[in-house]
Structure formats: structure tokens, C-alpha cells
C-alpha positions as CSV (number, residue, x, y, z in Angstrom):
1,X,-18.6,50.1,36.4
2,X,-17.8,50.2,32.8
3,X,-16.2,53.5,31.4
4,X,-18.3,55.3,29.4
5,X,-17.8,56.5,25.7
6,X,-17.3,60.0,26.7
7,X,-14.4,59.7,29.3
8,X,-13.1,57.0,27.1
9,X,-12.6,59.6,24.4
10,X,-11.7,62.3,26.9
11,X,-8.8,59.9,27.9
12,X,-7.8,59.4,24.2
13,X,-7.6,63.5,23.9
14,X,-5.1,63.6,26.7
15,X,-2.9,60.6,25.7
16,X,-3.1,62.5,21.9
17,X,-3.5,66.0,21.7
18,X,-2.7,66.0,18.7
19,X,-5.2,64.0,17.2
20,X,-7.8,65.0,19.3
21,X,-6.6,68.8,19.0
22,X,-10.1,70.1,17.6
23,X,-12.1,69.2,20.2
24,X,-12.1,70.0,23.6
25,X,-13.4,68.3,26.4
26,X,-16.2,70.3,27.1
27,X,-16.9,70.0,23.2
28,X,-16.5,66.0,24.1
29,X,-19.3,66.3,27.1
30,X,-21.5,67.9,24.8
31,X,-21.7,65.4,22.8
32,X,-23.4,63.1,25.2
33,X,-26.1,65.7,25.7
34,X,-27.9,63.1,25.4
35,X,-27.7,61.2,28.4
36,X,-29.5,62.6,31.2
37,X,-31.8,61.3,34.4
38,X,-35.4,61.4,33.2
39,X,-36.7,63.7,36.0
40,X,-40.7,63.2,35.0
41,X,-40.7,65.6,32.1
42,X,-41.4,63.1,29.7
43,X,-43.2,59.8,30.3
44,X,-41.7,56.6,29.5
45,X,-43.0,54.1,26.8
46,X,-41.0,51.6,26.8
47,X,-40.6,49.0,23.7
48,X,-41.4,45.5,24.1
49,X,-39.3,42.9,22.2
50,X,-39.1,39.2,22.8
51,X,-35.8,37.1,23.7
52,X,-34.2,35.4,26.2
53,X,-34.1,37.7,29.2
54,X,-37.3,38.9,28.4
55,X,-38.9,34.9,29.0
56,X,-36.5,35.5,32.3
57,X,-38.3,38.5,33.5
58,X,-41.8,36.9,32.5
59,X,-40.7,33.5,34.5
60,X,-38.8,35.2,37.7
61,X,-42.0,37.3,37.6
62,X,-44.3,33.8,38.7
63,X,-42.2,34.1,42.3
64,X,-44.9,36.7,43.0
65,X,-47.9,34.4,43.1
66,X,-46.7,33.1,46.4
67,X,-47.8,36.7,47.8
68,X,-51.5,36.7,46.1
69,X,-51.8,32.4,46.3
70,X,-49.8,31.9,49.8
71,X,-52.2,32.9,52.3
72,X,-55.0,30.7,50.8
73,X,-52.6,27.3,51.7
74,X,-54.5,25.2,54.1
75,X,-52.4,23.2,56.6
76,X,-54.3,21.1,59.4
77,X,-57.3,22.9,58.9
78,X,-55.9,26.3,59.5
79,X,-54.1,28.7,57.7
80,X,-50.7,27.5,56.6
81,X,-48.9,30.8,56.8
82,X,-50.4,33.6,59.6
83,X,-48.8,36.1,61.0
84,X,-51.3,36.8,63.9
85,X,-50.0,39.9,64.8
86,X,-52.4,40.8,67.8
87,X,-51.9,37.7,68.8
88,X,-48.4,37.6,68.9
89,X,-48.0,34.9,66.9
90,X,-46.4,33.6,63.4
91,X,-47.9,30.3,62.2
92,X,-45.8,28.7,59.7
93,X,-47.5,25.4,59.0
94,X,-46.5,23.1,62.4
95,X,-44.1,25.9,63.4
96,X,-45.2,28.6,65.7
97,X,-42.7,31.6,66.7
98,X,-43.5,33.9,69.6
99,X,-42.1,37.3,70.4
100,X,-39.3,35.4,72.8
101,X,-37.9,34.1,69.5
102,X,-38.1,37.4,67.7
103,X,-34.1,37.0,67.3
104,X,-34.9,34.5,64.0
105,X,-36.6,37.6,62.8
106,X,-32.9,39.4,63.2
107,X,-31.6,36.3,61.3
108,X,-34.1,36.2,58.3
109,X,-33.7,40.1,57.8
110,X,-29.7,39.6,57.9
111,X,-30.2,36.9,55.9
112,X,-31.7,38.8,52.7
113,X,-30.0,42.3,53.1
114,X,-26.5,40.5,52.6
115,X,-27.7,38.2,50.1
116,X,-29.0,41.4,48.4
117,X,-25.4,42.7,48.6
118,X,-24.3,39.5,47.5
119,X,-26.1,39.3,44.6
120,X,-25.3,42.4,43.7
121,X,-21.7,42.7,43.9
122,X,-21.7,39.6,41.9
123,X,-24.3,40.5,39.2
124,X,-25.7,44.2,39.3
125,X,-28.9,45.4,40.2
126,X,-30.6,41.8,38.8
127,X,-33.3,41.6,42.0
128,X,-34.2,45.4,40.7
129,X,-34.5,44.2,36.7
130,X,-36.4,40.4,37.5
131,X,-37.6,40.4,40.9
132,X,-38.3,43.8,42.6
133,X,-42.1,44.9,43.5
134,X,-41.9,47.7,42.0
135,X,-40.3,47.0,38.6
136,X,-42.5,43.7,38.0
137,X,-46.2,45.7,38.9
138,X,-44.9,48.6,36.7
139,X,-44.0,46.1,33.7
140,X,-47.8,44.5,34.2
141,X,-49.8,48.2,34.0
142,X,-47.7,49.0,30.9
143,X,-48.7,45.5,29.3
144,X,-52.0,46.3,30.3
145,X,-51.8,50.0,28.7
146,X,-49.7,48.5,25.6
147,X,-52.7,45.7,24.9
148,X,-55.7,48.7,25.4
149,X,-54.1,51.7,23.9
150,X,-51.0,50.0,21.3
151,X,-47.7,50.4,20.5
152,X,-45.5,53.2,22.2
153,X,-46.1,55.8,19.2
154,X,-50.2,55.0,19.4
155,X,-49.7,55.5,23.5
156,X,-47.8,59.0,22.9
157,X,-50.4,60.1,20.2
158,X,-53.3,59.0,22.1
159,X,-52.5,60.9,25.3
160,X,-51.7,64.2,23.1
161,X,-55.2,63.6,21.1
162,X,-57.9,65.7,22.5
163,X,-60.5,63.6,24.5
164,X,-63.1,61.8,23.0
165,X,-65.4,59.7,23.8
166,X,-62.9,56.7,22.5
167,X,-60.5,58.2,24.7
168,X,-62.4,58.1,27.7
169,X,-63.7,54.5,27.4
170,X,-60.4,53.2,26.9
171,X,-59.0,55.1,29.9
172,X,-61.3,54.8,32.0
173,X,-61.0,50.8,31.6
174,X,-57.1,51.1,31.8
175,X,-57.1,53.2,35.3
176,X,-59.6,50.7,36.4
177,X,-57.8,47.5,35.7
178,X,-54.7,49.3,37.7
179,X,-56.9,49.7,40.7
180,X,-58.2,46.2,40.4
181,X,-54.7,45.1,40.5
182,X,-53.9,47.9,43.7
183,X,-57.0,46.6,45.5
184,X,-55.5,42.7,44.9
185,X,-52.2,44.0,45.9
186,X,-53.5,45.2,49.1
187,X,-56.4,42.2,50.1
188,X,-53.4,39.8,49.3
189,X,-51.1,41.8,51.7
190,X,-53.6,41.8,54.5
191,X,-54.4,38.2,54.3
192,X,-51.0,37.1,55.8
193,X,-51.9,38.4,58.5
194,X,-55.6,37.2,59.3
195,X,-57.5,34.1,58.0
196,X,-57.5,34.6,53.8
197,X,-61.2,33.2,53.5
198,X,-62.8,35.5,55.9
199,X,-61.3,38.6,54.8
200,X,-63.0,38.1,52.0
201,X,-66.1,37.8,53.4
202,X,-65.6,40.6,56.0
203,X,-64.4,43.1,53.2
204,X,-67.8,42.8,51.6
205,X,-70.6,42.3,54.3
206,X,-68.5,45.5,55.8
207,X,-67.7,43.8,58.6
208,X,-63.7,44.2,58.7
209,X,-62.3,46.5,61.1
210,X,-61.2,49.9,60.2
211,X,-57.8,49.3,60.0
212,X,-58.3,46.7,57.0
213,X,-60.0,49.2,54.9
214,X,-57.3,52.0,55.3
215,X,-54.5,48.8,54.3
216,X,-56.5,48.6,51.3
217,X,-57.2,51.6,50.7
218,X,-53.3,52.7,51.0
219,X,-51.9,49.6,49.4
220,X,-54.9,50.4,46.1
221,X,-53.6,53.8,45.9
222,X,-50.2,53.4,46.4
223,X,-49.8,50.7,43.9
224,X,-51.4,52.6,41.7
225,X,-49.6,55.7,41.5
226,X,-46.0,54.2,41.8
227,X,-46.6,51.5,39.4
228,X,-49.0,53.4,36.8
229,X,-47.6,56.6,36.8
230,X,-44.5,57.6,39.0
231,X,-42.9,54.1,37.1
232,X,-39.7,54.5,36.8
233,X,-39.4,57.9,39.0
234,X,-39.4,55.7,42.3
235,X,-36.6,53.9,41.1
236,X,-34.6,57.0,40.4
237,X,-35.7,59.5,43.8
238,X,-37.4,57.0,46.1
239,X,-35.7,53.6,46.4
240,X,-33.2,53.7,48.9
241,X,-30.9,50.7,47.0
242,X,-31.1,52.8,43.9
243,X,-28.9,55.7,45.6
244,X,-26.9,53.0,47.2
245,X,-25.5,50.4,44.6
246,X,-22.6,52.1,43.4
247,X,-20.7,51.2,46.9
248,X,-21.9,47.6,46.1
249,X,-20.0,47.5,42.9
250,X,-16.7,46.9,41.8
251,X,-14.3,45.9,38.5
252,X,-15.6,42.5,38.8
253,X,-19.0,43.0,38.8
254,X,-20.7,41.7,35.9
255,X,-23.5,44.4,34.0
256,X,-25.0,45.4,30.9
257,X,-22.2,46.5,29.1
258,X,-21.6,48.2,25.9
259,X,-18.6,47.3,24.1
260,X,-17.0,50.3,23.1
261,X,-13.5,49.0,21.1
262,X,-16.6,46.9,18.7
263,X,-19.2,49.2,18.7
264,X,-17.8,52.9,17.7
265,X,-17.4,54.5,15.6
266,X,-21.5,54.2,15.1
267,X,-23.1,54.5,11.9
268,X,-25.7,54.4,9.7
269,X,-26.6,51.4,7.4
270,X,-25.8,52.2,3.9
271,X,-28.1,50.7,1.0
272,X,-29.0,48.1,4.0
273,X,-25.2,47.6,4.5
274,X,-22.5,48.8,7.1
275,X,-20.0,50.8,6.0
276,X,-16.6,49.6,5.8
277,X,-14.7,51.4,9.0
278,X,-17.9,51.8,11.5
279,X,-18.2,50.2,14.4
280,X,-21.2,47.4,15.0
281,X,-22.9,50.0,16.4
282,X,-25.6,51.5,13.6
283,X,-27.2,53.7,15.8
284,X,-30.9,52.3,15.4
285,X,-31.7,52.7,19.2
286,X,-33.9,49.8,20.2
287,X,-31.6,49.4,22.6
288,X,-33.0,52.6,24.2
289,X,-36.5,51.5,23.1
290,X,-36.9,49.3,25.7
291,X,-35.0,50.7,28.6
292,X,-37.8,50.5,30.9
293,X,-36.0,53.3,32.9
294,X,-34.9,55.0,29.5
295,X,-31.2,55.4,29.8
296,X,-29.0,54.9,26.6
297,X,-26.5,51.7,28.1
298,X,-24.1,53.0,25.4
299,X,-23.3,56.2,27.5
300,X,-21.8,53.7,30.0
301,X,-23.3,52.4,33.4
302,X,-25.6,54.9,35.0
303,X,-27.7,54.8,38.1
304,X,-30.9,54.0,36.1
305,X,-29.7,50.5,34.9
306,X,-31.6,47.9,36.7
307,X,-29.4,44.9,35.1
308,X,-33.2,43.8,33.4
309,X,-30.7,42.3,30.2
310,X,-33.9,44.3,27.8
311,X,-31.6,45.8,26.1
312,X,-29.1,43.0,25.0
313,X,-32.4,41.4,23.8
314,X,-33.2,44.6,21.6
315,X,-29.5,44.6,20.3
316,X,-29.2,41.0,19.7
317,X,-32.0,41.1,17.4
318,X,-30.6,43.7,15.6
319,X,-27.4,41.7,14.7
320,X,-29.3,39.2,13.9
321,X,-30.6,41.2,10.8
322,X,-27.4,42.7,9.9
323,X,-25.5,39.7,10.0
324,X,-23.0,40.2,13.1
325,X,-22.6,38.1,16.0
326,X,-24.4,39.2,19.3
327,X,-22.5,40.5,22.3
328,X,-22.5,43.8,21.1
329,X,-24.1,45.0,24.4
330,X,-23.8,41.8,26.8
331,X,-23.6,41.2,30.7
332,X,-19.5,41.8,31.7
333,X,-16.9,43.4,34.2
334,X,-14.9,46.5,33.9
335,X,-12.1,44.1,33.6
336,X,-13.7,41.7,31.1
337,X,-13.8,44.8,29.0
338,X,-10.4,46.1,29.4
339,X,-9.0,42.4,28.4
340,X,-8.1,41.8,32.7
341,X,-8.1,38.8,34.3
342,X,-11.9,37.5,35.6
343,X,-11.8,36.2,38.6
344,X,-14.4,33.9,40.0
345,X,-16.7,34.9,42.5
346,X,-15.4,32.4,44.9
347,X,-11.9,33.9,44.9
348,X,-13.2,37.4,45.3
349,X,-13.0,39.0,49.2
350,X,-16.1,41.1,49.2
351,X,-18.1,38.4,48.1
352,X,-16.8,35.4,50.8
353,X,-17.2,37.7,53.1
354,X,-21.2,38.3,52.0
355,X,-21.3,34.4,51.8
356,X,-19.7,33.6,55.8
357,X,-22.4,36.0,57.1
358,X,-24.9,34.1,54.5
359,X,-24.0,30.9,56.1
360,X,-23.7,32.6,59.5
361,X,-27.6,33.7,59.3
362,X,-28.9,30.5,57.7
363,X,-27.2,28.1,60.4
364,X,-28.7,30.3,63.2
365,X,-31.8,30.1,61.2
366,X,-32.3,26.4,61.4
367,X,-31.2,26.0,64.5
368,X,-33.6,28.3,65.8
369,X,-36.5,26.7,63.9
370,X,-35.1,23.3,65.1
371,X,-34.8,24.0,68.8
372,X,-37.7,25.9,69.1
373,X,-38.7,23.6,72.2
374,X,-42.5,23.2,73.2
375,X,-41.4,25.2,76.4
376,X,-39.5,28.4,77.6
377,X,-38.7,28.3,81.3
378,X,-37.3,31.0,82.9
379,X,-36.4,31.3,86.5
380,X,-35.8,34.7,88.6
381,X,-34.2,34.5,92.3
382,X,-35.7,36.8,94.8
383,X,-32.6,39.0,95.8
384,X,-34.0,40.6,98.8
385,X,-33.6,37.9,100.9
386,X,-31.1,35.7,99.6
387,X,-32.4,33.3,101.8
388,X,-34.1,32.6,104.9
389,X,-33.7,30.5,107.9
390,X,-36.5,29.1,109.1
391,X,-37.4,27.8,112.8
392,X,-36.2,24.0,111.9
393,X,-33.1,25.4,110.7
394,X,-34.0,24.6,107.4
395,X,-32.8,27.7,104.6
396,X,-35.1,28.8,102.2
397,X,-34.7,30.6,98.7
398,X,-37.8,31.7,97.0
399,X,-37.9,31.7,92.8
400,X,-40.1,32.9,90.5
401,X,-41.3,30.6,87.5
402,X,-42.3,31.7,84.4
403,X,-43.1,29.4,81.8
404,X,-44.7,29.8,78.1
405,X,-46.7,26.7,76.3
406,X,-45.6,27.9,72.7
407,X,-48.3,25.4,71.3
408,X,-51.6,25.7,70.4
409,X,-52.8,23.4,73.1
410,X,-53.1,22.9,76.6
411,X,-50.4,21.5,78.3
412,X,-49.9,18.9,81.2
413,X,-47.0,18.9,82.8
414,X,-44.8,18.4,86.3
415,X,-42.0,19.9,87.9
416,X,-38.8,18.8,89.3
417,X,-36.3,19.8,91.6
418,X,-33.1,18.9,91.7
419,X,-29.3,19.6,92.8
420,X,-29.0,18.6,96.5
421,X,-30.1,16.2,99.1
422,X,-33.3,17.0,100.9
423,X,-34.7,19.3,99.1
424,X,-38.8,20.0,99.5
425,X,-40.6,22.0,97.4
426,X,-43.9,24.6,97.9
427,X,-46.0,26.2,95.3
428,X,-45.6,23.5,92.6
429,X,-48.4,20.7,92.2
430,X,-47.8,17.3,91.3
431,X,-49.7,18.0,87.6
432,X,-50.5,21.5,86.8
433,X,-52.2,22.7,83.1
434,X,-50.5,25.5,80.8
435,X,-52.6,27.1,78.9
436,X,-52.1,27.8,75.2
437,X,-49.5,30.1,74.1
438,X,-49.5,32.2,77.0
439,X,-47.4,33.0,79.9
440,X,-47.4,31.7,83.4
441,X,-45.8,32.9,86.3
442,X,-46.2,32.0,90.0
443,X,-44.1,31.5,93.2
444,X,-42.2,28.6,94.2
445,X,-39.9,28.4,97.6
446,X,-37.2,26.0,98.1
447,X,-36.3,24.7,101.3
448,X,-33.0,22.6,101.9
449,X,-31.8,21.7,105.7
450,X,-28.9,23.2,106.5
451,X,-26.9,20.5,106.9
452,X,-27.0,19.7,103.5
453,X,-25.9,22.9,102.3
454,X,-22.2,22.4,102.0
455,X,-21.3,26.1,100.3
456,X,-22.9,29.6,100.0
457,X,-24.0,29.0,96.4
458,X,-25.2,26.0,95.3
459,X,-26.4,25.3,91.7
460,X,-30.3,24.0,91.6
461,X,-32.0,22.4,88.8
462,X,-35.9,23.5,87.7
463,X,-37.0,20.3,85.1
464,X,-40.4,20.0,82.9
465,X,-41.6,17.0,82.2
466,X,-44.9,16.6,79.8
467,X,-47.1,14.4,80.6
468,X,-48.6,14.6,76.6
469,X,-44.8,14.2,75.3
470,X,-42.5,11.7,75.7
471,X,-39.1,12.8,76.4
472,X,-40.2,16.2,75.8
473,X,-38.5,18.4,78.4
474,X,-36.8,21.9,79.6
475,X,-34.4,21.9,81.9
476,X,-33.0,25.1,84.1
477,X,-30.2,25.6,85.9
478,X,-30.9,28.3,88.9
479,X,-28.5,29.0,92.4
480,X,-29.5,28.1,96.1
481,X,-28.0,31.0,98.3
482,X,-27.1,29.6,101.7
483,X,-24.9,30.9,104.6
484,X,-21.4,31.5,104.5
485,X,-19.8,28.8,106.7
486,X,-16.1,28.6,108.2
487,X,-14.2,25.3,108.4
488,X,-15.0,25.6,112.0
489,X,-18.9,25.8,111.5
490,X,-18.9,22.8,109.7
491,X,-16.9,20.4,111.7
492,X,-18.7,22.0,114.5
493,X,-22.5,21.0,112.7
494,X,-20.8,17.7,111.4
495,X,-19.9,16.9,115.5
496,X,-23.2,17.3,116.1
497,X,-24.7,14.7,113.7
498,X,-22.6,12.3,115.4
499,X,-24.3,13.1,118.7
500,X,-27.3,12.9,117.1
């Protein structure tokens, strides 16, 4: 976190007291009056100026039309993405995932949180200032309010001008194009999770259930009060990362930075020129124009930077007309700034840790989605008995099978036992039908003789076999509980069979 002008000059008092004799440190801290969280007293109109990380935002912003254009991908004539929630199922394309596999769920959520903190600890706050919800929605309603109602003076005058008949048509047309987009926002979020095309329909023949219309009706208003007016307030008092990131941060972190040693002593242009013994730094504040949060970056790094790069834009331009280079604000590290070594973020702890719990969750990820299996099998011993022993001698277990078809489509298949000699089977047909993606569970008894039982526990093998795929098959490995036998028993049984 780069150290901001006023602690920099604070430092410089202590080091010097003589120089700095005049002014004390309170006297220092009131000069950056200035600086201060925007609690809602004031509304923010943000500048907009065109540049390089500007046609970033506007391009990272296109990752969003997945969320509105997604759910309306066909794939074999059904929806390619559906999470069919009552159902208990998530469709993604050929892949279905059921509530046994709810552990990938675990994976994927690991997956982004540390990638968050990844990103972060590398780079700042950039998924806040290109690719957050909130930010990109709120940059849309005030390109929507800039194009009806002008530039950011216009926008202040207009909302201080009594109302008139002007006024009201052109905000009556701005609040409604914010619902429109809430009410898009919302349809588009409740079309992952039933079919896309017959929302639609059931939205406007009033046929959708009642839960649908309080989604849209939350996801309408809620977009349009964060977006259009709270803006930059839910960054500041409601997002949770917001309050967070400091932790996240460290010397090596790179961030919109203002370079102090170039920049001050600020002042004016004179006769269009800088004066000989200023800083860079001419105090025209476009850099503060577009803060879309509207922090001043020169007061050093404060919680409402979102790493967006607006304001290098603004300054960049502004050295283009005075003839200096750019880089007077620019993305770099504490240590970049106090002329330290720069690591890379491959030889930096924090972040190889992020990265082994990256690869951790994305190699559990794909194996999961790989080995998803047509079939789960599980299968339960009954513990009271352990066994029996029946008339013919013969010992019998009794199991429980439960088995879930995780397709879409009936399935055909048989069951084998294996694991030792003898062994006969009841409860289990020759062919027996699964149906689709549900669970079934029935009884199965096992019955060995007892003279091939050769110790009390004996491991058993439960096999699927489909009869519609080849080679497709689940195999389990259960115990048979027999008797406890002494050496004499068994030479005693083993006698017998000699008899015999």
C-alpha cells in the first residue's frame, strides 16, 4: 500500500525539525482535509475520458453476456446450461451433476475465492474495477444518465433545477431504462435455472409460479437501487471484499499509484507553462474527475480504490498536453516506489501458496467431472444379524443396494456377485431397469456354504454391468460376516469332506 503524501511529509517533519519547524503534524493532517470517504452526502458524477484502461473496462465488461446470452444455448435439444433445482439436477451440456457430487460444488467455490485472493495480492482490487456486478451495472446507468441528461456539470444543474416538464420526461425515461435493465438482470438470472424460452412465455401469459415473479421483482429493484443510486455506497458499506482487501495486500502488490518524489510539489500552470521547481503534478484534478468511487489517488491508497486504472487514463492525457511523459500516476508496488527490489509473482510465498490450492481445486475439479461414472452404487450390511445360518448349513448376510442412474435415461443393467466359491444370490434379477436419475434401493441376501467360508470376514464384490454400455461398469467392494472358527473346527469340517 503506497504511503501517502501526508505521512510522507509527516516523516520528513521528524527526520527535520528544523525545516519542517512551522508546521505541525496536526497542521500537516489538515491539509488533506480533503480526503475523506464519501458517506452519500454528495452524489457522484463521475468523468468519462477515453484511453487504454478505459477500452479494458468496456471489453472485460462483454464477459457479462454469458449471464443474459448463456441460458438461451441449445445443446441436444435441451437447454445447454440448467440448473434444475427442484429437480436436483445441474445440466451442463452432456454432463449432469447430482446432489451425491455436491463436493465439485466445494471445489468450484474454492476454486474462485482463492483465485480472488490471488488476483488480488498480485494486482489490487482489478475484479472490483473490470469485472464485478456491481461496478459494471453502475458504469452502464451512468452512461445511460450521461447520454440523456449530459456532462457531469449539466447532471448536477439539472438535478438542482426546479422540475419541469423537460425534467420529468427526461427522468422519467432514465429511471425506466434502469428498470428495464433490473427486470433483464433478474429474467436472465432465473433462466439458469428453468428452460430460458418458456420463461418468457410464462412471465407474460401469467403463468410462472409465484416465486418467479418475487425473483424478478427483487433482482428489478435491487439492481436498480444499488446500481442507480446507492453506486458507489455498496462498495464502501456493503461489500464484504471491500472491508477485507487490506489483509490481501502487501509491498509487492501492484496499484494505482501516485508518484510522490515526481509529482510534488503541485502547481499551477503558468502562461500554459510549468514552473520551474514544481512537481509534474499541476493540480488540474481529472484524475479525481473520473474516480468512479471519487477518492483523490494522490492522497495515497485508500479503501475506495477499485484498481479500475480511470485515473491513470485521465492523468496520461494530461501529460500528453503539457509535454511530460506518462507514469505520473501508474499501476506499481510500495517497493517499486521506494526504489526496492520487485520480485516476481512466482517467487513471492503468499502467492504460490494461492496458486497450489488453485491447482489443488482445478485437479479435483476435472477429475470429478471426468469420473463422474453413469452409476453410484452403494452397499449397506445389515448389522443385526451379522449373519445367519440357515437349515443346509449355508450362512447368510443380507445387504442393502442402492443404486442412482445419473442419466437421463432408463437403464438396463445386471448384477454380479463375486468373492468366493459358491456363492447364490436372492433378490437380484438376471436384467433389471433403473429409472432415470433417481434412486433405487432394495434387498439382496447372500448365501455362501459354510465350507467355503475360510475366515470370519471375507471381502465380497457387488459389479454393474450395462447392458446399453460397453464396458461401462461399477464395481463395490462389501464384507461377508461368517463364524469364527478354530484350527480345530476346520480340520474337523475338512475330515468330514473326505467322508463325504
Amino acid at each position: 500500500m503506497a504511503e501517502s503524501l501526508v505521512d510522507k511529509r509527516i516523516n520528513e517533519a521528524t527526520a527535520s525539525p528544523e525545516v519542517n519547524a512551522e508546521k505541525s503534524a496536526a497542521e500537516l493532517y489538515e491539509e488533506a482535509d480533503h480526503w475523506h470517504v464519501n458517506t452519500g452526502e454528495e452524489l457522484i458524477h463521475a468523468k468519462r475520458m477515453s484511453g487504454k484502461f478505459r477500452d479494458l473496462k468496456w471489453s472485460s465488461m462483454t464477459v457479462w453476456l454469458v449471464y443474459f446470452l448463456g441460458p438461451y444455448l441449445r445443446w441436444n435439444d435441451k437447454q445447454a446450461v440448467l440448473f434444475d433445482v427442484p429437480n436436483r439436477k445441474f445440466h451442463i451440456f452432456d454432463i449432469t451433476i447430482l446432489p451425491q457430487d455436491v463436493w465439485l460444488l466445494a471445489l468450484i467455490l474454492l476454486f474462485f475465492a482463492i483465485m480472488l485472493a490471488a488476483v488480488t495480492s498480485v494486482a489490487g482490487r482489478v475484479f472490483c474495477g473490470y469485472f464485478c456486478f456491481q461496478t459494471i451495472w453502475t458504469d452502464i446507468f451512468t452512461l445511460i444518465e450521461e447520454k440523456l441528461e449530459g456532462l457531469p456539470a449539466k447532471r448536477r444543474k439539472l438535478d438542482s433545477a426546479p422540475w419541469t416538464l423537460q425534467k420529468v420526461r427526461i427522468k422519467v425515461i432514465k429511471h425506466s431504462a434502469w428498470l428495464m435493465i433490473g427486470f433483464l438482470t433478474g429474467i436472465s438470472f432465473a433462466a439458469w435455472f428453468t428452460d430460458a424460452y418458456q420463461l418468457w412465455i410464462d412471465i407474460f401469459t401469467l403463468n410462472a409460479g409465484l416465486f418467479i415473479y418475487v425473483l424478478l421483482g427483487a433482482f428489478s429493484i435491487g439492481t436498480y437501487v444499488l446500481a442507480g443510486f446507492m453506486r458507489e455506497q455498496t462498495c464502501f458499506w456493503l461489500c464484504p471484499y471491500a472491508r477485507i482487501q487490506g489483509v490481501m495486500y502487501d509491498t509487492q502488490t501492484i496499484l494505482p499509484t501516485y508518484d510522490i518524489e515526481r509529482g510534488e510539489p503541485r502547481g499551477k500552470l503558468a502562461k500554459g507553462q510549468p514552473i520551474e521547481g514544481n512537481g509534474d503534478c499541476i493540480s488540474c484534478n481529472p484524475c479525481v474527475a473520473v474516480c468512479p468511487t471519487g477518492i483523490d489517488i494522490r492522497g495515497g491508497q485508500q479503501e475506495g480504490c477499485i484498481t479500475c486504472g480511470l485515473c491513470i487514463d485521465a492523468c496520461d492525457s494530461v501529460m500528453d498536453k503539457i509535454g511530460k511523459p506518462h507514469g505520473l500516476i501508474r499501476y506499481a508496488s510500495l517497493d517499486e516506489m521506494q526504489h526496492k527490489e520487485v520480485k516476481p509473482f512466482f517467487k513471492r510465498p503468499r502467492v504460490l501458496i494461492y496458486l497450489g490450492i488453485i491447482v489443488f481445486s482445478i485437479t479435483g475439479i476435472l477429475y470429478g467431472l471426468t469420473h463422474l461414472g453413469t452409476y453410484d452404487l452403494k452397499v449397506i450390511h445389515e448389522r443385526q444379524p451379522l449373519f445367519v445360518q440357515m437349515s443346509s448349513g449355508d450362512i447368510q448376510n443380507k445387504y442393502d443396494l442402492k443404486i442412482l442412474n445419473k442419466t437421463d435415461e432408463e437403464m438396463h443393467i445386471s448384477i454380479v456377485v463375486t468373492g468366493a466359491d459358491g456363492i447364490k444370490t436372492l433378490g437380484i434379477r438376471e436384467k433389471m431397469t433403473l429409472p432415470s436419475s433417481k434412486l433405487t434401493s432394495f434387498p439382496v441376501f447372500i448365501r455362501i456354504p459354510k465350507k467355503y467360508i475360510l475366515k470370519e470376514r471375507t471381502p465380497i464384490y457387488f459389479t454393474i454391468e450395462s447392458y446399453q454400455e460397453f464396458g461401462d461398469s461399477i464395481e463395490y467392494q462389501s464384507m461377508f460376516y461368517g463364524p469364527e472358527y478354530s484350527h480345530h473346527d476346520r480340520e474337523r469340517e475338512e475330515d468330514e469332506d473326505k467322508h463325504e
